[in-house]
N, C-alpha and C positions, 0 to 999 in steps of 0.2 A: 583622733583628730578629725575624721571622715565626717562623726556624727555632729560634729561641733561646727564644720565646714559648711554640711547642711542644715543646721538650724541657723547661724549667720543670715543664709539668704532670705530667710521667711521674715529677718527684720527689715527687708527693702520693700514689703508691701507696705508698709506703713511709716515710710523715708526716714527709718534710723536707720543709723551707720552700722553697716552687716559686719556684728560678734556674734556670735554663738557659742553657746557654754552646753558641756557634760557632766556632769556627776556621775563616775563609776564606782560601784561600791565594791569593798573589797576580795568579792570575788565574785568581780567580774560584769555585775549587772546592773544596767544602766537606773540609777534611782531618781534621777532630774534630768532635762533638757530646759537650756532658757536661751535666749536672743534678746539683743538691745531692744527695748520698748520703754523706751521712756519717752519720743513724738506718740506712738498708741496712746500708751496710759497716761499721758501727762505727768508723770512721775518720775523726777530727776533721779531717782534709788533702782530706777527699773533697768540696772546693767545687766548682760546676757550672765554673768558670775550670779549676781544676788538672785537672778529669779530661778536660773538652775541650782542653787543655794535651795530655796525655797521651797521647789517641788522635791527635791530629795528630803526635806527635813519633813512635809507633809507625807511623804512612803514611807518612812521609817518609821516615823510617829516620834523622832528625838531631832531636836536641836544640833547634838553632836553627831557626827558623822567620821568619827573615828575609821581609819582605815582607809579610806576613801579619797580616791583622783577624782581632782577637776581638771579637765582638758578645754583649751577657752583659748579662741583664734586671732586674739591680743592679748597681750603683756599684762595682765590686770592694774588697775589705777589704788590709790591707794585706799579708798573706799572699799574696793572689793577683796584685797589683800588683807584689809585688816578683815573682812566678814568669813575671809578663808581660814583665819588662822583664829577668830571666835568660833566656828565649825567645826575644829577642831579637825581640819582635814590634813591628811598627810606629805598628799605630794599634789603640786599645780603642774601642770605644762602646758606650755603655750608656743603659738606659733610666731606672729609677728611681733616683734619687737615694740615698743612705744617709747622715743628719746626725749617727747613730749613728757609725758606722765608715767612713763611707766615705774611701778612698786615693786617689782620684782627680779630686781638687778639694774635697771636701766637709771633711772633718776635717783629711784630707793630701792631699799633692801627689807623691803619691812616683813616678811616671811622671815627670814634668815637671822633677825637682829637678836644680839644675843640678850637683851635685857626682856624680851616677849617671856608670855608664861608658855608659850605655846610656838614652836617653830616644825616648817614644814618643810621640804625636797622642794628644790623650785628645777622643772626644766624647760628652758627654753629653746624656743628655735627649732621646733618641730615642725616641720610641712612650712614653713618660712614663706617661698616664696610662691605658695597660693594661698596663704595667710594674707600675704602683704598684697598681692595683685588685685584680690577680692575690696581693698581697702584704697587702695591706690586708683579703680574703676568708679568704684562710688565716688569719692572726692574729686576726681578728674571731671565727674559730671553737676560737680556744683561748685566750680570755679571758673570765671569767665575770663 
């Protein structure tokens, strides 16, 4: 969650909201790093999941990512829930909660649902509250 902690903040250069995502492959070795850039890229798809999604599947040279933790310092939404469980990934953990959108227990269960072809380990609430404080700092500075 450290490394996910720290790609978060490299999305406040470019004023998205600081997530940061890991992709660890199954043993052990980091294959993606992504952060929210969708204010950067102008790309509504550019969540800190999908782009570290991305650059893991670009290491690999496979779409599937069997075996493999995403660690992502919100809740994932259900866009990116459903791209974890097309990935074929194993287990997500995540820090901060989302009551708003969250896919992963909170609003949905879409990892976990039993009609998926594909279901993954969901853990939450990891590093929680500098998950949330990092999220709760940003937002505190663009509400007047």
């Amino acid at each position: 969650m450290g490394l996910a902690l720290d790609a978060a903040t490299a999305a406040l250069a470019t004023g998205d909201v600081p997530v940061g995502a890991v992709v660890i492959g199954a043993h052990g070795s980091v294959l993606g790093v992504g952060w929210n850039a969708r204010e950067g890229d102008g790309d509504p798809t550019a969540h800190a999941e999908v782009v570290a999604l991305r650059e893991a599947a670009r290491h690999t040279g496979s779409w599937r990512l069997e075996g493999a933790t995403l660690a992502v310092t919100l809740e994932p939404c259900p866009m990116c829930a459903g791209a974890l469980m097309l990935a074929r990934v194993e287990r997500v953990v995540f820090g901060a909660w989302d009551p708003k959108a969250g896919a992963c227990g909170s609003v949905w269960d879409i990892p976990r649902d039993r009609r998926a072809t594909h279901r993954c380990e969901v853990i939450g609430g990891v590093r929680e509250p500098e998950c949330a404080q990092m999220l709760l700092d940003f937002f505190a500075g663009h509400r007047l």
